[in-house]
C-alpha atoms as one frame of an Amber mdcrd trajectory, in Angstrom:
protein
   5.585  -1.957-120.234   2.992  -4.373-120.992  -0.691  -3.611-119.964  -0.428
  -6.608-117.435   2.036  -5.643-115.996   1.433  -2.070-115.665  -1.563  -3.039
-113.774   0.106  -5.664-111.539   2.415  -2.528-110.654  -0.338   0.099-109.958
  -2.049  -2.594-107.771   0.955  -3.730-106.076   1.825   0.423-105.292  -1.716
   0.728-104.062  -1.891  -1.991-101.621   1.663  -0.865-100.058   0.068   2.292
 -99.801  -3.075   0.444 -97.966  -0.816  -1.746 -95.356   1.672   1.439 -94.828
  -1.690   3.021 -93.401  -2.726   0.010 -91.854   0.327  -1.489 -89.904   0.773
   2.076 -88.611  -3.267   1.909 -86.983  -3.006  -0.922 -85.651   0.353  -0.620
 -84.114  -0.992   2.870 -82.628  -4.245   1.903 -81.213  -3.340   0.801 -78.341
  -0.753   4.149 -77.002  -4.476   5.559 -76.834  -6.628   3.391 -75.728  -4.006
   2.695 -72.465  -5.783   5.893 -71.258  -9.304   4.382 -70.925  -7.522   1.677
 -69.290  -6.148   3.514 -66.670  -9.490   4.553 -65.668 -11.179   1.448 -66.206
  -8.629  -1.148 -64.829  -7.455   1.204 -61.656  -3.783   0.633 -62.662  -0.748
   2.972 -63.501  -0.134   4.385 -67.163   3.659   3.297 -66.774   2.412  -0.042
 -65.693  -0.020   0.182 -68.332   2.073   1.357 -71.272   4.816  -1.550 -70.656
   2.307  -3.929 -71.693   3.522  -2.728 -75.323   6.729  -3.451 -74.976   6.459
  -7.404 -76.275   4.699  -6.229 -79.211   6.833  -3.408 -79.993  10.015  -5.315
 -79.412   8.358  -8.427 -82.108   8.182  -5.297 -84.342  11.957  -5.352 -84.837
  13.022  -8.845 -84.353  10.658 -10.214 -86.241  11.429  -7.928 -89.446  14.234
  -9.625 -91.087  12.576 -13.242 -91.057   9.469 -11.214 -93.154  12.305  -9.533
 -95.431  14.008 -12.969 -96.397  10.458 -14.481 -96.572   9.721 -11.496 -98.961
  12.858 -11.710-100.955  12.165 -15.804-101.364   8.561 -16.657-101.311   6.504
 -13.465-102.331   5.901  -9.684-101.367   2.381  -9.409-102.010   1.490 -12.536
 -99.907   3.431 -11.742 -97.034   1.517  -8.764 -96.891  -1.166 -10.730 -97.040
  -0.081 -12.575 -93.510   0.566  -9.144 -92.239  -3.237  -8.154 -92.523  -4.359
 -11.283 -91.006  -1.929 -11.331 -88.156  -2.482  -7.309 -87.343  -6.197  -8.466
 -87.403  -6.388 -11.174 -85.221  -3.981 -10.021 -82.824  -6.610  -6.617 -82.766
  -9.583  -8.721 -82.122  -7.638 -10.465 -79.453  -7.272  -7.623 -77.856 -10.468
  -6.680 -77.656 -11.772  -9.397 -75.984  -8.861  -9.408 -73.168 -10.219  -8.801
 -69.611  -6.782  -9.261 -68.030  -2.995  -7.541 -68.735  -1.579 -10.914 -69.506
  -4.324 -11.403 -72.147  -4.102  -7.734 -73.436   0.181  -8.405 -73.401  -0.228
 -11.162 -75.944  -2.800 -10.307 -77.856  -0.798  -7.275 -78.704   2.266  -9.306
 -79.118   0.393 -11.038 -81.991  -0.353  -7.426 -83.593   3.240  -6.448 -83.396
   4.225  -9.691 -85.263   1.823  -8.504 -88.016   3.385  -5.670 -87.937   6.727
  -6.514 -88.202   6.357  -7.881 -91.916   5.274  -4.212 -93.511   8.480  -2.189
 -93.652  10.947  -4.703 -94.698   8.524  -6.192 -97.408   6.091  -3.089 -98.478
   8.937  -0.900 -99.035  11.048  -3.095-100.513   7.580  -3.969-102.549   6.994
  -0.169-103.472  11.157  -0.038-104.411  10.631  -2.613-107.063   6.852  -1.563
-108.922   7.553   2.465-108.924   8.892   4.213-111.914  10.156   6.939-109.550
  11.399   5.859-106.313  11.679   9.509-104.880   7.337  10.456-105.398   6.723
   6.673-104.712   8.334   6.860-101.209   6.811  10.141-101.037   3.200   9.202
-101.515   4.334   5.734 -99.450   5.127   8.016 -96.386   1.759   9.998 -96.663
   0.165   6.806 -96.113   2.127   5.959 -93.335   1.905   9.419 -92.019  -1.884
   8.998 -91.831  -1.560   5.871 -90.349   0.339   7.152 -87.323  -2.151   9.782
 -87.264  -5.142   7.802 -87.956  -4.381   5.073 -85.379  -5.396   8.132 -82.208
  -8.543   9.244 -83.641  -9.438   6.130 -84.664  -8.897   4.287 -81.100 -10.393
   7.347 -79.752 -12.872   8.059 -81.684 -14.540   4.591 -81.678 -13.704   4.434
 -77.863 -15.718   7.237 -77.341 -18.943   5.977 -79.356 -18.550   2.307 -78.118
 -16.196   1.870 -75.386 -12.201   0.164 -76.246 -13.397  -2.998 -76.628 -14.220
  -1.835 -80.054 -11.412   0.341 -80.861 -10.044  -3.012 -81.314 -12.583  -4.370
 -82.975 -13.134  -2.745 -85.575 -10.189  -2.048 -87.188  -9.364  -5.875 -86.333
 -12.091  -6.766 -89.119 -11.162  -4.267 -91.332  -7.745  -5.700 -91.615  -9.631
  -8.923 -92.640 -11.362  -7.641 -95.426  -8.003  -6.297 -96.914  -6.215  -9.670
 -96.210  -9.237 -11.170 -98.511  -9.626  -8.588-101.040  -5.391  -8.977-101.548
  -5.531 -12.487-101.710  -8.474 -12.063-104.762  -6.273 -10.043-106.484  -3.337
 -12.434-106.161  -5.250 -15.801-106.815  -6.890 -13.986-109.741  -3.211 -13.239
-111.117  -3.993  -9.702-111.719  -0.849  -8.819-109.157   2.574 -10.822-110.055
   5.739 -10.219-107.643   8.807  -8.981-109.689  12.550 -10.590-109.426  14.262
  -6.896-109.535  13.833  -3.278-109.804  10.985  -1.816-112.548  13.940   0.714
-113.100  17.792   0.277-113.800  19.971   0.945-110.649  23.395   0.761-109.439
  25.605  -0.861-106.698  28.361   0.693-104.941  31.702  -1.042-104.058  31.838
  -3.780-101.631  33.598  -1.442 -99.264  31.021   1.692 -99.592  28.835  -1.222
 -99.040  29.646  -1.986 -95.222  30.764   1.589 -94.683  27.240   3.130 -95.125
  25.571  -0.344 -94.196  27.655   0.317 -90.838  26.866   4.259 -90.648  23.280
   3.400 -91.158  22.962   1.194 -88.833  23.364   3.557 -85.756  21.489   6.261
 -87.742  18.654   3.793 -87.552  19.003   2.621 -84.091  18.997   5.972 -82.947
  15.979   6.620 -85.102  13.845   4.505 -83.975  13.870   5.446 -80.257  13.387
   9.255 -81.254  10.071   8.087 -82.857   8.898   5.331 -80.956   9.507   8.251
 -77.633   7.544  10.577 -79.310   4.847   8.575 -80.801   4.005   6.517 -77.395
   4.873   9.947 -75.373   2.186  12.309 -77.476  -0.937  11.301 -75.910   0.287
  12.198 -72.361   2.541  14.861 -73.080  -0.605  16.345 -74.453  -3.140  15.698
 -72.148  -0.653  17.405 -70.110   0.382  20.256 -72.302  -3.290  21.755 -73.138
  -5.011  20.597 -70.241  -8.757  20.625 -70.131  -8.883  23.022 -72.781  -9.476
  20.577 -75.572  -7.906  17.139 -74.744  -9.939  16.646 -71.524 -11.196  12.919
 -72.646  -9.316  10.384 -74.924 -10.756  11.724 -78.419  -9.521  14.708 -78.086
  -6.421  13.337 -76.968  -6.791  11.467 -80.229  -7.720  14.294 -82.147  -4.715
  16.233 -81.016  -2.429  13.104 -82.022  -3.844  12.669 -85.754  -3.826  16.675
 -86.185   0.296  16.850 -85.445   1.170  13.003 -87.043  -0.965  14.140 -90.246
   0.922  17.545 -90.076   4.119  15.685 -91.328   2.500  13.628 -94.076   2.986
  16.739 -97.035   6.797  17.503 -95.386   7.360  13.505 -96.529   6.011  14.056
 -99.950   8.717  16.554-100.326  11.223  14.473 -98.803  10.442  12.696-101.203
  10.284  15.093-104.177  14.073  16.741-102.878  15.252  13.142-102.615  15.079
  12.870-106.654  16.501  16.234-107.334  19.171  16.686-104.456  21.991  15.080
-102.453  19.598  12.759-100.248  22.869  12.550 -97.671  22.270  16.263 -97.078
  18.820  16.031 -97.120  19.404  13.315 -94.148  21.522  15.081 -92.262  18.962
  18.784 -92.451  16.305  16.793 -91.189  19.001  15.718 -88.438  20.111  19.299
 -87.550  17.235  20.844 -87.163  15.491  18.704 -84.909  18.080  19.489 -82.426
  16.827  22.465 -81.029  13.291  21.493 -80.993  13.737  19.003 -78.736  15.226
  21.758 -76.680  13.024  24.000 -76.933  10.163  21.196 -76.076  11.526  21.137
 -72.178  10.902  24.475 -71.844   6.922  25.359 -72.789   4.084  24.134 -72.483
   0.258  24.644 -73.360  -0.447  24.614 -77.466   3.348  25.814 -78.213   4.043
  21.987 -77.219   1.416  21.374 -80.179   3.206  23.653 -82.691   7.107  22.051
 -81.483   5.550  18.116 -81.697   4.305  19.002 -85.556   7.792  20.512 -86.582
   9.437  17.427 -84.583   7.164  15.018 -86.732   7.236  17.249 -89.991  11.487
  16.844 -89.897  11.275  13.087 -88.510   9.008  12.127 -91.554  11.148  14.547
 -94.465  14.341  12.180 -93.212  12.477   8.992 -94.036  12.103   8.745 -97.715
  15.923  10.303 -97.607  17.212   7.091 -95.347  14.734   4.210 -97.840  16.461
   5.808-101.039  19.899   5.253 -99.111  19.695   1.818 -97.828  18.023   0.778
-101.473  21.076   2.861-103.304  23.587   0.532-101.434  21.135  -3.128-101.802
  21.088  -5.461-104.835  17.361  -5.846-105.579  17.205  -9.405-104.970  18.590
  -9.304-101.123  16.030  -5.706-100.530  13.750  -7.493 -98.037  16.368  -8.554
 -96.052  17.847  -5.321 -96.051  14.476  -3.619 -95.103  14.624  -6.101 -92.913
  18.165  -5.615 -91.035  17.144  -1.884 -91.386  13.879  -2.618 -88.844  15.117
  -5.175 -86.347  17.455  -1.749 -85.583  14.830   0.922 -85.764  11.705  -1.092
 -84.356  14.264  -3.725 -82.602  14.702   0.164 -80.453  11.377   0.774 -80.250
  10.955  -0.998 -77.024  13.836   1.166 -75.525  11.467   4.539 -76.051   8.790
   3.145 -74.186  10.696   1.758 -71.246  12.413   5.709 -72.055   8.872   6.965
 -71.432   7.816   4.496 -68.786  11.312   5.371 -67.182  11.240   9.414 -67.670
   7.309   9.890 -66.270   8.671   7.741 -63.412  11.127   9.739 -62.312   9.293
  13.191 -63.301   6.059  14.873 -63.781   6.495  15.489 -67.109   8.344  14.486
 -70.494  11.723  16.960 -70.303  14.355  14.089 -69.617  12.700  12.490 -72.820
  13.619  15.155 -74.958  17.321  15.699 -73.434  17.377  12.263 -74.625  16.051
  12.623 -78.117  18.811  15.463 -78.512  21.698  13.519 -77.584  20.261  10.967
 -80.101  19.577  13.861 -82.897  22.833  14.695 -82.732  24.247  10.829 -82.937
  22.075  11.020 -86.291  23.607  14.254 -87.385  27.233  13.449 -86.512  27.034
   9.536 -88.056  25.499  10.571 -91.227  28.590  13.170 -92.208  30.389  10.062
 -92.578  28.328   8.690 -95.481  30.059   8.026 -98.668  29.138  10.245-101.298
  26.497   8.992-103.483  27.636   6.967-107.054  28.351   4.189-108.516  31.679
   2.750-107.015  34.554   0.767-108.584  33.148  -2.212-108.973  29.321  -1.495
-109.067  27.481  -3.087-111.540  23.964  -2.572-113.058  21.205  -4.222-112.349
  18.969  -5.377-115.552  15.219  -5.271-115.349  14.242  -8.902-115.270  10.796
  -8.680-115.155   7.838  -9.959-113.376   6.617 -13.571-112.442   4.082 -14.991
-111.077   3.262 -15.285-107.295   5.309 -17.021-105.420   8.701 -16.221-106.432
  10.838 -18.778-104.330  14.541 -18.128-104.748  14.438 -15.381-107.452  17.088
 -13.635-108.123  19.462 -16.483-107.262
């Protein structure tokens, strides 16, 4: 590999890494700072938390537009977009005063963040030498994203009210959409046509049979973590009372400590996903969430904390196991709208777990008819993924060649 291009791939890897984190802060800021709003505005958390439900829902719809963007104009400066959209919908949001305000301007941050997965994975599937570590170290990121996005909302809540757990980050995401677009303009990152590394595609039918399978292991996916993540900072306030999480940071604080929890599990997701059946690996992580989720609706207090880390830990294992999947049955060149297709199910659900959430706290004190739900869905996983065909190169797979890099944008590569 040329020095040039070596580089271009290093930055490329580094700035997935960056928006992985990123797109999961800003998407989480706000499933914290809803509880200074409930103070502040006088109204209802489930009133409250529906606000979301726009932005979450853009999250999936608008993912397969970015993946066909990605595929035909260019990764890197879609990801670009992303960091200016996530920022200005953040700063938005800071200045509402009203929920219709506060609705929209988080509508504009879920739009942002509806370009990440389908493009930065598909990105990081194309620059990395070995797809297993590279979705490994991918998922870190986005594990301390997910974390991050509590303590960070929290955090800055605390020292300067919520107004400026918007703020900040909103600016931040600025700076990155500037510093990426230096790097681009300067030509020191190039988007690639196809895979750094020779892969294979499956027969046509193995093709729609796992694109079909998938596609409910996804759906079913993304409500189990779009429950849990908006569910945490109330099922903990609840859980541990006054004994730590008695104001939002340490709400926050008990968020990042169980979402960062499951960032080393991913690693070795990713690790066993080079060395091991990843359909097994898939279905594990499946299986044994099962009885968490059980267990969940009957304790309370800091065993809640312990159960939502091994719930996260598993959750995060399956997803390098489910990227190496879809990419082991997508040409490169059609990857982004396969990412793509792959999000408008998972995030397309995500607005289902909060009106789940909205719906269960409703109806109940507390978070047990989420988790029967979760269990039935655990179990769809489990069940659905058995079907899988086994991993290989089918009758009439053919290789794909390495065709190299070009330079930004890359308008109907591949075709």
């Amino acid at each position: 590999m040329m020095p040039a291009e070596q580089r271009s791939a290093r930055l490329s890897l580094a700035y997935s890494n960056i928006g992985h984190t990123t797109m999961h802060v800003m998407t989480g800021l706000y499933l914290t700072i809803v509880l200074e709003l409930v103070r502040e505005w006088q109204m209802g958390y489930e009133d409250l938390i529906r606000l979301w439900t726009f932005g979450a829902l853009l999250i999936g719809l608008g993912a397969p537009l970015a993946g066909w963007l990605g595929d035909r104009w260019s990764d890197s400066r879609m990801i670009v977009v992303m960091f200016v959209l996530s920022g200005l919908g953040a700063i938005g949001a800071a200045l509402a005063d009203t929920p219709d305000q506060m609705m929209w301007a988080l509508a504009v941050i879920g739009l942002g963040g509806a370009i990440y997965h389908p493009v930065g994975i598909s990105w990081t599937m194309k620059n990395a030498a070995n797809r297993g570590r590279a979705m490994g170290v991918l998922g870190i990121f986005g594990s301390m994203g997910v974390a991050g996005g509590s303590i960070v909302a929290g955090g800055l809540a605390a020292l300067w009210g919520w107004h400026s757990a918007f703020l900040v980050p909103g600016l931040i995401c600025l700076v990155f959409a500037l510093a990426l677009g230096w790097h681009i303009a300067r030509g020191a990152i190039m988007d690639r046509r196809a895979d750094m590394v020779e892969s294979t595609v499956p027969g046509r039918r193995e093709l729609v049979r796992a694109f079909i399978i998938l596609s409910v292991t996804m759906m079913c996916g993304g409500v189990i973590f779009q429950s849990l993540l908006t569910m945490s900072p109330k099922w903990f306030e609840q859980a541990v009372g006054t004994d730590l999480a008695g104001s939002t940071l340490g709400v926050g604080g008990l968020v990042t400590a169980v979402f960062l929890a499951g960032a080393l599990p991913q690693f070795l997701g990713g690790l066993l996903a080079d060395r091991l059946p990843v359909k097994w690996i898939y279905m594990g992580c499946a299986l044994f969430q099962i009885p968490l989720y059980f267990l969940a609706m009957q304790v309370l207090g800091w065993s809640s904390i312990v159960l939502a880390a091994g719930m996260v830990a598993l959750m995060n294992m399956q997803i390098p196991a489910e990227n190496l999947l879809l990419a082991h049955y997508t040409p490169a060149r059609y990857r982004g709208i396969a990412y793509g297709s792959k999000f408008v199910l998972s995030f397309g659900m995500a607005p289902l777990g909060v009106q789940l959430v909205a719906w269960a706290y409703g109806r109940t004190a507390g978070p047990e008819l989420v988790f029967a739900v979760l269990a039935v869905l655990s179990s769809m996983v489990l069940l659905s993924a058995f079907l899988l065909p086994r991993e290989g190169k089918g009758p009439d797979g053919a290789v794909q060649g390495k065709e190299g890099l070009s330079p930004v944008p890359v308008a109907g590569a591949g075709d």
